[in-house]
C-alpha positions as CSV (number, residue, x, y, z in Angstrom):
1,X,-131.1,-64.6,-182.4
2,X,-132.6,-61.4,-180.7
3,X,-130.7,-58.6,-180.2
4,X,-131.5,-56.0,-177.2
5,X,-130.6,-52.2,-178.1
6,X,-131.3,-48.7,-176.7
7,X,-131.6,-45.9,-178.8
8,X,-131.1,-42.3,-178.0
9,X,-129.5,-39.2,-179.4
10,X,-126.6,-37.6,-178.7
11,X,-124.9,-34.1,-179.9
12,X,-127.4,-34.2,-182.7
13,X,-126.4,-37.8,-184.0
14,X,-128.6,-40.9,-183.7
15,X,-126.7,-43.3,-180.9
16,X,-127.4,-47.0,-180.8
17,X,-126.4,-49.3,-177.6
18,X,-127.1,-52.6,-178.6
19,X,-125.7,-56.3,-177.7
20,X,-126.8,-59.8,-177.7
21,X,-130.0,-60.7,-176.2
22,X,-128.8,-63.3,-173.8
23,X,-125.9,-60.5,-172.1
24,X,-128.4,-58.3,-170.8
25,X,-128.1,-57.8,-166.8
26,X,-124.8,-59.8,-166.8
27,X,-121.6,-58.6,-165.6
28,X,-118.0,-59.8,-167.7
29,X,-114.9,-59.6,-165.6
30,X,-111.8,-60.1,-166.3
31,X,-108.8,-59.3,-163.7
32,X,-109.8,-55.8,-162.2
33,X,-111.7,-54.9,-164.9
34,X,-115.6,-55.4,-164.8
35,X,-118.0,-54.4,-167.4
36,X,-122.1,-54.8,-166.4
37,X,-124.2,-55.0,-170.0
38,X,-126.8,-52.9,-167.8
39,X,-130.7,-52.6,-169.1
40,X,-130.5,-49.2,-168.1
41,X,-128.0,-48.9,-171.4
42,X,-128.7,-51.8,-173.8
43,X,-131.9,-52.6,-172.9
44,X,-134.8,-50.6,-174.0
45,X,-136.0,-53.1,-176.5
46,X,-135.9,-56.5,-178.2
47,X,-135.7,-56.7,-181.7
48,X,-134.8,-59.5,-184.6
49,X,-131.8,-59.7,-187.0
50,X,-133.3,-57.7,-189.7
51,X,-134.3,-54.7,-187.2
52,X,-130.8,-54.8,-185.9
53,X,-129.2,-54.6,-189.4
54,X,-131.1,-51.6,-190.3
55,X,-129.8,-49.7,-187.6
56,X,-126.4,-50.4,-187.2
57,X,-126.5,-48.6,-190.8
58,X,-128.4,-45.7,-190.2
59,X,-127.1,-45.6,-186.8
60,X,-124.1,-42.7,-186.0
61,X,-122.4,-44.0,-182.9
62,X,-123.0,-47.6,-182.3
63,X,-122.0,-49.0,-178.8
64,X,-122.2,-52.9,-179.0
65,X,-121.2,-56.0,-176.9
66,X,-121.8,-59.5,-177.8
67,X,-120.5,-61.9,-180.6
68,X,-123.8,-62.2,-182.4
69,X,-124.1,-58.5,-182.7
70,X,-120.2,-57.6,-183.1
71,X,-120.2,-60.2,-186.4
72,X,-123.1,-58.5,-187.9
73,X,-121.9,-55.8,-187.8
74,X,-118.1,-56.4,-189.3
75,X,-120.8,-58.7,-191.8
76,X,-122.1,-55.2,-192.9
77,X,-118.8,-53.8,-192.8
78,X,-119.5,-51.9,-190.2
79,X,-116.0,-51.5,-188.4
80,X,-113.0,-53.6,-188.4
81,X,-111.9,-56.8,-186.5
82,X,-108.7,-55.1,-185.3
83,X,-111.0,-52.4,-183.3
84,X,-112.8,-55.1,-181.3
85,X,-111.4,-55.5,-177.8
86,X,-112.4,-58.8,-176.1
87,X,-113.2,-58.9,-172.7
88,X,-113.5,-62.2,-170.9
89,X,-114.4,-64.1,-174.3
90,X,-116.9,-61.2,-174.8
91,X,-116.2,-59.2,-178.1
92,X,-116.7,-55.1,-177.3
93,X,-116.9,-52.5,-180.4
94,X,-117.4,-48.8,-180.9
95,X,-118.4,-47.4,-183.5
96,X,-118.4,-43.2,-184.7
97,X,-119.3,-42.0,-187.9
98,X,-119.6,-38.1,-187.1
């Protein structure tokens, strides 16, 4: 599984955008509500499971979209399943450790 993530800083912490590979470019609606998993956001890069483990840890502020990427995350203990929102069958979490 490959993982597509922007990084970038933001008020002096480390900010990581990152979501599941195959989302990137699409658009998830549900009712009026429409969320587009842009590449200007999420897609600076593509990395591998072990890349995308090391930094949702060291990572302040994590912005992520995707199941793949939302359960390794909650696998690292990284947030909690009652702060995902799902959108369309697409799981949504943010994360900020300030």
């Amino acid at each position: 599984m490959q993982f597509s993530v922007r990084t970038t800083n933001y008020q002096k912490q480390s900010m990581l955008n990152i979501c599941d590979a195959d989302l990137l470019g699409k658009k998830i609606i549900e009712g009026e509500l429409t969320m587009h998993i842009s590449e200007n956001y999420y897609g600076e890069r593509f990395i591998e499971k072990d890349e995308a483990e090391f930094l949702l840890n060291i990572s302040s502020i994590i912005n992520m979209a995707g199941k793949e990427t939302v359960s390794l995350a909650l696998k690292l203990g990284i947030g909690s399943k009652n702060a995902v929102k799902i959108i369309s069958g697409v799981p949504f979490l943010i994360i900020f450790n300030m």
